[in-house]
C-alpha positions in Angstrom: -5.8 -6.4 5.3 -5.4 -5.9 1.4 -4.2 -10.1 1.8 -7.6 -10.7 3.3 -8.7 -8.8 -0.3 -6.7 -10.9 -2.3 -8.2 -14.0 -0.8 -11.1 -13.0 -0.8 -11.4 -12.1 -4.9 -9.5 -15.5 -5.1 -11.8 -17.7 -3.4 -14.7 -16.3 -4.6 -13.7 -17.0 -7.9 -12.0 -20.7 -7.0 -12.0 -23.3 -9.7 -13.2 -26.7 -8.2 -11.0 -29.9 -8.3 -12.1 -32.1 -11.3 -12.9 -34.7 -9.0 -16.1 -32.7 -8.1 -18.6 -33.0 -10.0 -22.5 -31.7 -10.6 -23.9 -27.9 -11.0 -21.2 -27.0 -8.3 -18.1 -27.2 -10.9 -19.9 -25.3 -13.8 -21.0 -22.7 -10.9 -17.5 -22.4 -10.5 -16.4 -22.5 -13.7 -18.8 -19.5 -14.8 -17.3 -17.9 -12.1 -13.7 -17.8 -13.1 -14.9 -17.0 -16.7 -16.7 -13.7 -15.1 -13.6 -13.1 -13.4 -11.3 -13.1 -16.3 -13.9 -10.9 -17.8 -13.8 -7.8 -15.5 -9.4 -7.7 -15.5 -7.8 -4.8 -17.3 -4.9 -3.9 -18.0 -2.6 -1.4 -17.9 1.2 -0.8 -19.2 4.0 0.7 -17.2 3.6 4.3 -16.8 -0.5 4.5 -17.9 -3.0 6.1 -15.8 -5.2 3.9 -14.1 -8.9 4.3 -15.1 -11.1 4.9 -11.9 -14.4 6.2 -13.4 -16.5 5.2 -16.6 -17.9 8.4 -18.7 -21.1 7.1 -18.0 -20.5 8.1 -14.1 -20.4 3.8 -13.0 -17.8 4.3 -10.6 -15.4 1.3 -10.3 -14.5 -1.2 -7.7 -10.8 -2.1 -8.7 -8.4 -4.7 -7.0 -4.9 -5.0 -8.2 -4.2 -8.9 -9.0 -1.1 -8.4 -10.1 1.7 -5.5 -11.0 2.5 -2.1 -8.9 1.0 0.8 -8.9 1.3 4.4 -6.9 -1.4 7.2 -5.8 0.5 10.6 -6.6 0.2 14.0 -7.3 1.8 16.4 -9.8 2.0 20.3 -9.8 2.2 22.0 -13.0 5.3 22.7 -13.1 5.9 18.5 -13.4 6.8 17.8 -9.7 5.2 15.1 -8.4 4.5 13.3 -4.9 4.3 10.1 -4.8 2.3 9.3 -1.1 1.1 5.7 -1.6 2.3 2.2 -3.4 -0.3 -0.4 -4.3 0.3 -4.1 -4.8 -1.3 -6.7 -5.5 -4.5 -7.1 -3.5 -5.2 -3.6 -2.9 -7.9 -1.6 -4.2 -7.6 1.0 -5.5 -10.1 3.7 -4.5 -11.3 7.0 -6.2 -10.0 10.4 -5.0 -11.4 13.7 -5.5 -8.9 16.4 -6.6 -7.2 18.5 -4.3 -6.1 22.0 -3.4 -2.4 21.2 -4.9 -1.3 19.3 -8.0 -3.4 16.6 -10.3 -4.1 13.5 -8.4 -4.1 9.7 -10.0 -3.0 6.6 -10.2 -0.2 5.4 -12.2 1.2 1.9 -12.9 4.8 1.5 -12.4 4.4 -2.1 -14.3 2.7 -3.8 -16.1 -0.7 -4.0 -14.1 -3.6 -6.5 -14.0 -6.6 -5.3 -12.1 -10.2 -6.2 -11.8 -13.2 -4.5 -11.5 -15.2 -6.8 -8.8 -18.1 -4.3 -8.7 -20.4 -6.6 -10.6 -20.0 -9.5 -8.1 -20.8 -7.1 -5.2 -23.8 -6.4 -6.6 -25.1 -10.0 -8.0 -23.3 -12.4 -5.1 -24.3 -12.2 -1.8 -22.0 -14.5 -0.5 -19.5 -12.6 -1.9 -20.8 -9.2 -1.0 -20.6 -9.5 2.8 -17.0 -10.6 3.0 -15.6 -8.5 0.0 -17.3 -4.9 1.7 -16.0 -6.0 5.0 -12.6 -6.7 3.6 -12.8 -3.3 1.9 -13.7 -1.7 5.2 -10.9 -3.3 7.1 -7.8 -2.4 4.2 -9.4 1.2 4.1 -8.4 1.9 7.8 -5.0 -0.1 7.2 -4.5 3.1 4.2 -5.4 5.8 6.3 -3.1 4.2 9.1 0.0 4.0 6.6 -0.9 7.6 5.1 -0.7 8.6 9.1 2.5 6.6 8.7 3.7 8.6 5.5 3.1 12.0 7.3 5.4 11.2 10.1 8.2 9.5 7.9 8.1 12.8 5.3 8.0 15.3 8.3 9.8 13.8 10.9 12.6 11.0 10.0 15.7 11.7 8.6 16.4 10.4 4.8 18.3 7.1 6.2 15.3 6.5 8.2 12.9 7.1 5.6 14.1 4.5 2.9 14.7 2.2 5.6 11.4 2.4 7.2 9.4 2.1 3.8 11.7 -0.6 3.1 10.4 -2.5 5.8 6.7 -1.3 5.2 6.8 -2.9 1.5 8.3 -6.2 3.0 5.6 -6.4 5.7 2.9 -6.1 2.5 4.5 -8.0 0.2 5.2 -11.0 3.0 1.4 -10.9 3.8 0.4 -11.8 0.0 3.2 -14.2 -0.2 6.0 -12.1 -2.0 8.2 -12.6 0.0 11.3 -15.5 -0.7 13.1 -15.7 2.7 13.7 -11.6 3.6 14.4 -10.7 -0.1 11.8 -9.4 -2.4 11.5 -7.9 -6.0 11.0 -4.4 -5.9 10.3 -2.6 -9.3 11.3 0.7 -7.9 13.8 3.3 -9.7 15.6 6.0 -7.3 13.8 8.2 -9.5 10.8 6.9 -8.3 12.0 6.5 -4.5 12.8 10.1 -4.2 9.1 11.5 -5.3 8.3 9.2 -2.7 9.8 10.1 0.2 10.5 13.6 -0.9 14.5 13.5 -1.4 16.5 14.5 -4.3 17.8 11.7 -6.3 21.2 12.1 -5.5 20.5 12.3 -1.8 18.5 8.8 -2.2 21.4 7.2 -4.1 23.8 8.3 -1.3 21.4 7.1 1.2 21.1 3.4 -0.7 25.0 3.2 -0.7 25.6 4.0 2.6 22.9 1.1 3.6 24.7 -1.3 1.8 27.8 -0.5 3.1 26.8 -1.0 6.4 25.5 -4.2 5.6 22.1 -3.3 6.4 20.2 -3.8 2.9 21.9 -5.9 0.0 19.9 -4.5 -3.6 20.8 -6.5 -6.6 19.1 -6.9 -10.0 16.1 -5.8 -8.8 15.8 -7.9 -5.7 16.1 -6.4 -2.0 17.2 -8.4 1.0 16.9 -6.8 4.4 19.7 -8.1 6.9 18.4 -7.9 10.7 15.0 -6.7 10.6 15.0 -6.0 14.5 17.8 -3.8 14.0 16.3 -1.8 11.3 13.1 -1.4 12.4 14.8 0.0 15.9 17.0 2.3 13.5 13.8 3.7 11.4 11.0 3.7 14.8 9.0 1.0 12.6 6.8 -0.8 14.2 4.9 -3.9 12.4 0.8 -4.5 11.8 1.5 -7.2 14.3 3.3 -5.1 17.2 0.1 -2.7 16.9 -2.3 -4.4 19.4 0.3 -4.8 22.6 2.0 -1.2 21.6 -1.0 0.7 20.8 -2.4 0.0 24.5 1.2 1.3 25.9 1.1 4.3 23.8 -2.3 5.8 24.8 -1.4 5.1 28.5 1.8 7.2 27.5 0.6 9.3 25.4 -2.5 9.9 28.3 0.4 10.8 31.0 2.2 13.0 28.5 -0.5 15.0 27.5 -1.4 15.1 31.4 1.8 17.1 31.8 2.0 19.3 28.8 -1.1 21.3 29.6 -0.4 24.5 27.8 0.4 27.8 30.6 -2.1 30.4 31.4 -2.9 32.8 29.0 -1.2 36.1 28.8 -1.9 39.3 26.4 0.9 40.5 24.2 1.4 43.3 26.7 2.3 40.9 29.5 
């Protein structure tokens, strides 16, 4: 859904041809010029800006660059628990119970604030807050997502699965060239992420290319029999979701059914 985001910021700001002509073209020339107005940016390894000190809280949508939601404790550990590329937004997060939340750029990141056109475009204001609505459930589904990968998978199916999770996203806002995409991601970076050591993640990387499962070169990533890998990390695509969620609740209804906890007994029993 953050493609439907993208699209969304990009027609809404959508120069005409110069073939058209009249009040239209300026219309959507002013538009453009507002756009270009609103985009900050932000070097590799800055903290995103999510608040003004006068309290005007932002609306921000990555147009172009990488960026990830983490947390640090004080002792400079960090988790990293969420990636953003372009067409997400980026959303404000109150602090937690553990570590310093934020949002960090990992490159050099464009971004815009689209608040003021939510507020003085109509047109606009319908399509962008549904948008919005839809690619917030999409982030709590791959936080859900996260949860089971960090607790559950083991450290070959973790890279592999968010592997194919950043392909998936990156396919859907057309980043994709064949199965290979560019992927600004040290191991450094990868184990915060997925909560390995470093050396664990490099071992992990080797042993995928080995096997002749991922090839990583010069930045790029090429993922060699999708099928198979998403069978070998339990991945299952946005576009699986409709057909497998309905055979999963009928499942997960039977299961449940027959896991009914036993009758309560006292210590003394």
């Amino acid at each position: 859904m953050e493609g439907d985001i993208r699209s969304t910021v990009k027609s809404s700001f959508q120069i005409s041809t110069l073939s058209e002509s009249g009040s239209g073209y300026v219309s959507d020339v002013e538009r453009v010029r507002a756009f270009w107005r609103h985009v900050e940016h932000y070097d590799a390894g800055s903290q995103v800006r999510q608040g003004e000190r006068s309290g005007l809280e932002k609306r921000l949508i990555i147009v172009s660059g990488w960026a990830c939601e983490l947390r640090i404790l004080p002792d400079g550990r960090r988790q990293i628990f969420s990636f953003l590329l372009p067409g997400d937004a980026i959303e404000a997060r109150g602090a937690g119970s553990v570590g310093a939340c934020g949002v960090v750029a990992l490159t050099r990141l464009e971004v815009v604030n689209h608040g003021p056109q939510l507020t003085a475009d109509p047109a606009y204001r319908d399509a962008a807050r549904q948008a919005l609505y839809e690619a917030a459930l999409q982030r709590e589904r791959r936080l859900y997502d996260h949860l089971v990968r960090m607790g559950r998978l083991s450290a070959k199916e973790r890279v592999i699965h968010l592997l194919l999770e950043l392909h998936e996203r990156l396919e859907r806002v057309g980043l994709v060239h064949g199965e290979t995409f560019k992927i600004p991601l040290t191991q450094e970076v990868f184990a915060d992420a997925l909560g390995l050591s470093v050396v664990h993640i490099n071992r992990t990387l080797k042993g995928l290319r080995k096997e002749g499962w991922v090839c990583i070169k010069a930045g790029s990533v090429t993922l060699r029999n999708r099928p198979r890998l998403a069978a070998a990390s339990c991945y299952r695509s946005e576009a699986d979701d409709l057909e497998f969620d309905a055979l999963m609740q009928r499942a997960g209804e039977d299961r449940m059914s027959c896991a009914a906890p036993p009758p309560r007994r006292n210590l003394s029993a």
